[in-house]
C-alpha positions as CSV (number, residue, x, y, z in Angstrom):
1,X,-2.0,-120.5,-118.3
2,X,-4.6,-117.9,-116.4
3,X,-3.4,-115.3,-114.6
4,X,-4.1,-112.1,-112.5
5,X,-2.6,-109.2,-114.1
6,X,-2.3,-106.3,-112.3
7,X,-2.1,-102.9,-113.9
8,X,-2.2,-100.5,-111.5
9,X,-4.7,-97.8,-110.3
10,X,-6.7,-100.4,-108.9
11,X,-7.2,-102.6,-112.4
12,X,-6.6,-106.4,-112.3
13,X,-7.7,-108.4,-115.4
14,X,-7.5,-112.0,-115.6
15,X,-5.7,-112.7,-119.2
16,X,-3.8,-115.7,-120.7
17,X,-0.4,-115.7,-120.2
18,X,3.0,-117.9,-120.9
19,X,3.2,-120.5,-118.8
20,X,6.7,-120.2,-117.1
21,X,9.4,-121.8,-117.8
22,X,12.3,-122.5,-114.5
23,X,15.9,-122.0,-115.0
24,X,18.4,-124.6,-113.6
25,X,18.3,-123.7,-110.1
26,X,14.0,-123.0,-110.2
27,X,11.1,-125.4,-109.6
28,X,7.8,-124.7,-111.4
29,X,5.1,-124.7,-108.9
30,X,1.3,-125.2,-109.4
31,X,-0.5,-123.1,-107.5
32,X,-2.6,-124.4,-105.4
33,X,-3.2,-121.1,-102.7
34,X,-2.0,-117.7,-102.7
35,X,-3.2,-115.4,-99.8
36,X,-3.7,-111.9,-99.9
37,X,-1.1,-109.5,-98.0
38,X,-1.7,-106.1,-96.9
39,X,1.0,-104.8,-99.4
40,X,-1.2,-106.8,-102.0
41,X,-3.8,-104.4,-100.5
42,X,-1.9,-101.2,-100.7
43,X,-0.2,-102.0,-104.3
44,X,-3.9,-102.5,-105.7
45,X,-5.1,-99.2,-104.1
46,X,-1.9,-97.0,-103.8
47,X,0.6,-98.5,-106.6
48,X,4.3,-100.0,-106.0
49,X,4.3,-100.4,-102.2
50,X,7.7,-101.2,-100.6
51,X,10.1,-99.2,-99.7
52,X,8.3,-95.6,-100.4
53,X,11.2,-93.8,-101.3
54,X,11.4,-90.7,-103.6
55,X,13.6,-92.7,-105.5
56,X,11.8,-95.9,-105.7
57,X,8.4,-94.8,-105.9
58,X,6.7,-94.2,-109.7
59,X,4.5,-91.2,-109.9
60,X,1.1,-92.0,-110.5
61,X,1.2,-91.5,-114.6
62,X,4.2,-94.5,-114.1
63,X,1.7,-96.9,-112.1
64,X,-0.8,-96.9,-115.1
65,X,2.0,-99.1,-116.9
66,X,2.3,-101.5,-114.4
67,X,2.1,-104.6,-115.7
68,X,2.7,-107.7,-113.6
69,X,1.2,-110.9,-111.7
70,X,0.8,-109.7,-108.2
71,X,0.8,-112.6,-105.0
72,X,3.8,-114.2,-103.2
73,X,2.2,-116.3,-100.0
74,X,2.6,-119.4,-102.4
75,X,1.5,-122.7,-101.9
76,X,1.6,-125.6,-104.0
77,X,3.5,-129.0,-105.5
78,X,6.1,-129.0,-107.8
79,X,4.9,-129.4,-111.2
80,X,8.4,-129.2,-113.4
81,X,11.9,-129.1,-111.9
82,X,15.0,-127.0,-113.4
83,X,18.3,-129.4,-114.6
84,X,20.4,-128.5,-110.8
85,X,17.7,-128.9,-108.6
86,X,18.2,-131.8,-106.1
87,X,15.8,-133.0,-103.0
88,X,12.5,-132.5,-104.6
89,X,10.4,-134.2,-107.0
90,X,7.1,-133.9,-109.1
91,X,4.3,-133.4,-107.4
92,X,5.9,-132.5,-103.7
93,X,3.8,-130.4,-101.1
94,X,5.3,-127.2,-101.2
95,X,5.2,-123.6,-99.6
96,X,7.5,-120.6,-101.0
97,X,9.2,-117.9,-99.2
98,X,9.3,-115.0,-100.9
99,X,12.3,-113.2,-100.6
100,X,15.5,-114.4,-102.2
101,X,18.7,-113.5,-100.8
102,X,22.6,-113.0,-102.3
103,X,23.9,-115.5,-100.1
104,X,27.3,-114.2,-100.1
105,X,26.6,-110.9,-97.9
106,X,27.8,-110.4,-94.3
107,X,24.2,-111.7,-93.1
108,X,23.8,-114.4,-95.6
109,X,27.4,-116.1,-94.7
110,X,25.8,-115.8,-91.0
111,X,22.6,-117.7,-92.4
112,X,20.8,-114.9,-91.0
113,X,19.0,-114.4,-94.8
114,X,16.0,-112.7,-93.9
115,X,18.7,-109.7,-93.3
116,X,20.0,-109.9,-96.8
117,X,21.3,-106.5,-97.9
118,X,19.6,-107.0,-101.1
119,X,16.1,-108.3,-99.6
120,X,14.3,-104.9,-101.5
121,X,15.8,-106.1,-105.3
122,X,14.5,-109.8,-105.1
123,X,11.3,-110.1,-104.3
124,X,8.5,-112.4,-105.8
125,X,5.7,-110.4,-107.8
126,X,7.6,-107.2,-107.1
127,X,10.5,-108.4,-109.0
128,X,8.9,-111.5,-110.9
129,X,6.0,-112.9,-111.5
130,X,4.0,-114.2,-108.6
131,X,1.4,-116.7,-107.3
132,X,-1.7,-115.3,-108.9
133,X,-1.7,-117.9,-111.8
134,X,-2.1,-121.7,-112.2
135,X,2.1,-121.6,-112.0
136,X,4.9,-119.8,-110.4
137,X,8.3,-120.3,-110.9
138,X,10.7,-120.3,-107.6
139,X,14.3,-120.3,-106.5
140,X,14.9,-124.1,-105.3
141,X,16.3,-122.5,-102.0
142,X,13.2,-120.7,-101.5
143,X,10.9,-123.8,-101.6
144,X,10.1,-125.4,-98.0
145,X,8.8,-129.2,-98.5
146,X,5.4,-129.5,-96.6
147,X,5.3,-132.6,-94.3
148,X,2.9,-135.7,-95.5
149,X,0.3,-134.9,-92.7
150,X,0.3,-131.1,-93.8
151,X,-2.2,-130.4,-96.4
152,X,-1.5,-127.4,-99.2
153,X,-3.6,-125.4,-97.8
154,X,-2.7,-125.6,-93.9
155,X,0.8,-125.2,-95.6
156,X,0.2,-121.8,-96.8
157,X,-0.2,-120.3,-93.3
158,X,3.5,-121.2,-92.4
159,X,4.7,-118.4,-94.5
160,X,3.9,-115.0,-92.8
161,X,0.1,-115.8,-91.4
162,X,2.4,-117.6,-89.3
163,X,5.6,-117.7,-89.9
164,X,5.9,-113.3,-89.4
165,X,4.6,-114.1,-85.8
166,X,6.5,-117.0,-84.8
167,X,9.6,-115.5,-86.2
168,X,9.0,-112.1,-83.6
169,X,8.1,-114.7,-80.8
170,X,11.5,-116.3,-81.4
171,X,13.3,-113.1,-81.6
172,X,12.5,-112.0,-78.4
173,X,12.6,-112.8,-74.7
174,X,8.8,-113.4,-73.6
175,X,7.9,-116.0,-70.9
176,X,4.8,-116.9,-69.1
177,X,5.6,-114.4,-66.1
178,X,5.1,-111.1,-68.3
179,X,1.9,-109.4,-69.5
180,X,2.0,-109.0,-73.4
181,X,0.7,-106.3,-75.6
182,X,-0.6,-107.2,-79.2
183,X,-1.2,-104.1,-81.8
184,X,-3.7,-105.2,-84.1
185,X,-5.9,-108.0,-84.3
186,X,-5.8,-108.6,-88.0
187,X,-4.4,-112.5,-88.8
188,X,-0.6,-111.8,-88.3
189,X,-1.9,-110.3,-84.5
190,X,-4.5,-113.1,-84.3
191,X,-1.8,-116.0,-85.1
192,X,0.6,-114.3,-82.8
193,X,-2.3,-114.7,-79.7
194,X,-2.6,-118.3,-80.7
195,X,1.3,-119.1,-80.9
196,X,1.8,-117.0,-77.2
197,X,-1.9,-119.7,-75.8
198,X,0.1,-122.7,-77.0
199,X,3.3,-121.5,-75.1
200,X,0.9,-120.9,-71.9
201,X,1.1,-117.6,-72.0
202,X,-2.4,-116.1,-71.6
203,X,-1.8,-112.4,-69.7
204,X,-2.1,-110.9,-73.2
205,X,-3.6,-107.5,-74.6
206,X,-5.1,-107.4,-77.6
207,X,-5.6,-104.0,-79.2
208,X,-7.2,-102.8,-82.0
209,X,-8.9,-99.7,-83.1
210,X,-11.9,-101.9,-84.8
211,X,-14.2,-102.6,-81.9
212,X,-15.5,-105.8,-83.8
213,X,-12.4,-107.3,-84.3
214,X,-12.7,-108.5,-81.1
215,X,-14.7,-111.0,-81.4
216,X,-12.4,-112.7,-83.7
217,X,-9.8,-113.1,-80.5
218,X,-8.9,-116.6,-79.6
């Protein structure tokens, strides 16, 4: 298969590589979209992204040996299913989170997974190969099965176009009687406007240092 290889200090070639191959609990997933993250952003430009630690972070003679398939806001349908994986089928409508969890940590047992003490070790296309290529392989429990009406590409924007927002909406305690701030106006700020308009909430700030971003405000 084709895929975007990323080498670091700023190099991406696009070379022919294995196709994938899932293990018993993994789906094989052709990609149909892939969006570009920030930290996609910041890995091409600055190397290995998050966390910037002393101890995670690879001096810049490490980053020229980077070698991986970059992309993890995966969307696509299930092209090859592992031997244990039950409640999806060839050619499903899927989107992929990206972030695998333990499952068996104090916040996993609470099914609250997106606090997984090990969310930095399991990450897709910092840890394995991401959705830069015609295939990506994912955990079965990371998969989310699209709706009929939903297309591929609509799906992709539930992961964190979307998802990032509506998760902080439904974190905290915002109603239609309070005035509401919004720091940046790129698409996770953008989305969040739109989620907060079809809640009725409309006394909202948007801010942003880029005076032409403001055009872009729904």
């Amino acid at each position: 298969m084709k895929a975007a290889i990323f080498y670091g200090g700023a190099v991406v070639k696009i070379e022919e590589v294995k196709k994938p191959e899932p293990g018993p609990h993994e789906a094989l997933v052709k990609v149909g979209y892939c969006g570009i993250c920030g930290s996609d952003r910041h890995k091409y430009y600055h190397g290995w992204p998050f966390p910037l630690t002393p101890e995670t972070k690879p001096k810049t003679s490490e980053l020229k040996r980077l070698k991986y398939i970059p992309g993890h806001e995966v969307s696509g349908t299930i092209d090859e299913l592992g031997s244990e994986v039950k409640g999806f089928k060839q050619g499903d409508k899927v989107a992929a989170y990206c972030i695998n969890y333990c499952g068996k940590c104090y916040y996993c047992r609470k099914g609250l997974t997106h606090y997984c003490v090990d969310f930095d070790k399991n990450i897709m296309s910092d840890h394995w190969d991401g959705g830069y290529a015609e295939y990506v392989k994912v955990p079965q429990k990371l998969l989310l099965k699209l709706p009929e009406d939903v297309s591929v590409k609509l799906g992709n924007l539930s992961l964190d176009t979307i998802g990032v927002p509506y998760g902080a909406f439904m974190e905290v305690d915002i109603t239609k009687d309070k005035s509401i701030a919004i720091y940046g106006c790129g698409p996770i700020g953008l989305s969040f406007i739109k989620i907060l308009n079809l809640r009725d909430i409309y006394d909202v700030y948007a801010v942003d240092i880029v005076e032409n971003k403001q055009g872009r405000i729904p």
